[in-house]
N, C-alpha and C positions, 0 to 999 in steps of 0.2 A: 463527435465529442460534444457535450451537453456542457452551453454556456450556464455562466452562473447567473444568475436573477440578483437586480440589485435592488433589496429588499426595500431601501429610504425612496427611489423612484416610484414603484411598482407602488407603496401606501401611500404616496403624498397625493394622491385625489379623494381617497379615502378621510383623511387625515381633514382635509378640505372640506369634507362636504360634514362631517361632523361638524368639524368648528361651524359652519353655515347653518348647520339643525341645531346648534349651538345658541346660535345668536338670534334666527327666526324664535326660540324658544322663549330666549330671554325677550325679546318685544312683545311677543304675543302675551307672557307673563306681568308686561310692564303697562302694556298699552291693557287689558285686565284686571289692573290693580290687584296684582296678586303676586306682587314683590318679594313681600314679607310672610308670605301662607307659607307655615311650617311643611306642609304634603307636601309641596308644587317640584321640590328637588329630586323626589321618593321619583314622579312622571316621569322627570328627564333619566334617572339612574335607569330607568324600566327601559325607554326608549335607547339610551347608547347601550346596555344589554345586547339589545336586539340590533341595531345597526350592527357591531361590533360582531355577531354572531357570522351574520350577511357579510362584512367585512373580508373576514379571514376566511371563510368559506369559498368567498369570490378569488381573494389570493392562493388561495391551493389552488381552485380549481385551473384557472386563469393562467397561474405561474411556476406551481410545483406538481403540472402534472395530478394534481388530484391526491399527494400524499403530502403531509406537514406535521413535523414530530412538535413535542410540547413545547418543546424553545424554540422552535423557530414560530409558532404559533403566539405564544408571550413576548418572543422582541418584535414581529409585526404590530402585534396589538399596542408596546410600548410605545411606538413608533407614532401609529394613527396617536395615540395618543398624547403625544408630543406636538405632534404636527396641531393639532387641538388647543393644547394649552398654549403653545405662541398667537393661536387665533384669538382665542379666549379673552387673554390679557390684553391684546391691543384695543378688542373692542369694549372689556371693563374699563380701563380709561376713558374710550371715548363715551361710554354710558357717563360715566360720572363727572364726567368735564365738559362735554357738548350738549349733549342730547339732553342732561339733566343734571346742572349742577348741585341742585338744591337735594337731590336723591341722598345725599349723605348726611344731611342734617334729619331728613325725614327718617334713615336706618338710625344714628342717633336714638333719636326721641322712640321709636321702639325698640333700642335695645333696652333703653331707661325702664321702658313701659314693663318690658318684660319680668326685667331684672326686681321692679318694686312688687310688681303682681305675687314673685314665687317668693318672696319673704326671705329667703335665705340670706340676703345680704341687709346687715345693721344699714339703715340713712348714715349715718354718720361714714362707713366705707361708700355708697353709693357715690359720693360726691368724685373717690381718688378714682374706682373704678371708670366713670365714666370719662373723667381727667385721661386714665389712659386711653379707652376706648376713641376718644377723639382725637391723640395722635396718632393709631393704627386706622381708623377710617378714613383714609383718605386716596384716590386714586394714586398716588405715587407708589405708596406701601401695597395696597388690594393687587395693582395688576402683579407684581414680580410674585405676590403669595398666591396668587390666582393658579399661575404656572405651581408651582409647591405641590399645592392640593388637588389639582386637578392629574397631575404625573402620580401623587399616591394613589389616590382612586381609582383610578387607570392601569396603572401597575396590578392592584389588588382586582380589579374583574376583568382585564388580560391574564393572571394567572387562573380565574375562574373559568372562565370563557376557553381556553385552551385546554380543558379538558374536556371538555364534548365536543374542540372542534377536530383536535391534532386525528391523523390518517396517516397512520404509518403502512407504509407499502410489503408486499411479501419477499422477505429478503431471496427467497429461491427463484422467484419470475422476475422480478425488479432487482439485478446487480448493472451498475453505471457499467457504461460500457468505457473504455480507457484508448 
């Protein structure tokens, strides 16, 4: 009789070592001055791609036998990526409370920078805008939305990602035995 694999076990090293390529990313980005570069996100989406590929590939191989249908491929991948965004969040706080408090007055003044560059927005709005913007930047609100957006994006190239990974088995040679 073929135990079940307990999916949340089985990814939370995976889930770990992303958040860690996570946070290594963000220093190297930080310690770089390359905070604010519009690309620098486009790098990391490319590299959790590819980790995430390796990922679920190692989980079949590893724990299903080498066969993994679309949804169990997309709730691993959910999964790593959960395990990600609690990483994520703890250590956006402590970016923006330890390591560098003043980082959110610096996001600030370029969101400002941005926002007067692209002309879209009257001065006269600029001032309410920014008014909001400065009660959302702040580590209290960033890290719980950090989780948010990083579980959507996640969600969305876990259901990518599981299309070139899922391996479904031949039901005539592969029937569980009972």
């Amino acid at each position: 009789m073929e135990q079940e694999v307990n999916v949340w076990k089985s990814n939370l090293t995976n889930g770990l070592i992303l958040g860690l390529a996570g946070i290594i990313f963000t220093l190297v980005t930080y310690a770089l001055d390359l905070t604010f570069n519009k690309s620098v996100p486009y790098i990391f989406y490319l590299l959790t791609i590819v980790l995430l590929v390796y990922f679920l590939k190692s989980y079949r191989k590893n724990y299903l036998h080498d066969s993994i249908t679309y949804g169990q491929a997309v709730g691993a991948g959910v999964i790593i990526f959960l395990y990600y965004s609690l990483i994520s969040a703890v250590f956006t706080y402590i970016l923006y409370t330890v390591i560098d408090p003043g980082l959110t007055d610096k996001m600030l003044s370029f969101v400002e920078e941005q926002m007067a560059k692209s002309g879209k927005i009257p001065e006269a709005s600029l001032e309410a805008v920014m008014s909001f913007q400065k009660k959302i930047l702040k580590p209290e609100f960033m890290a719980p939305m950090s989780i948010l957006s990083n579980m959507f994006y996640g969600t969305v190239i876990s259901l990518i990602v599981a299309i070139f990974v899922k391996k479904e088995g031949n039901p005539l040679i592969d029937t569980p035995e009972n």
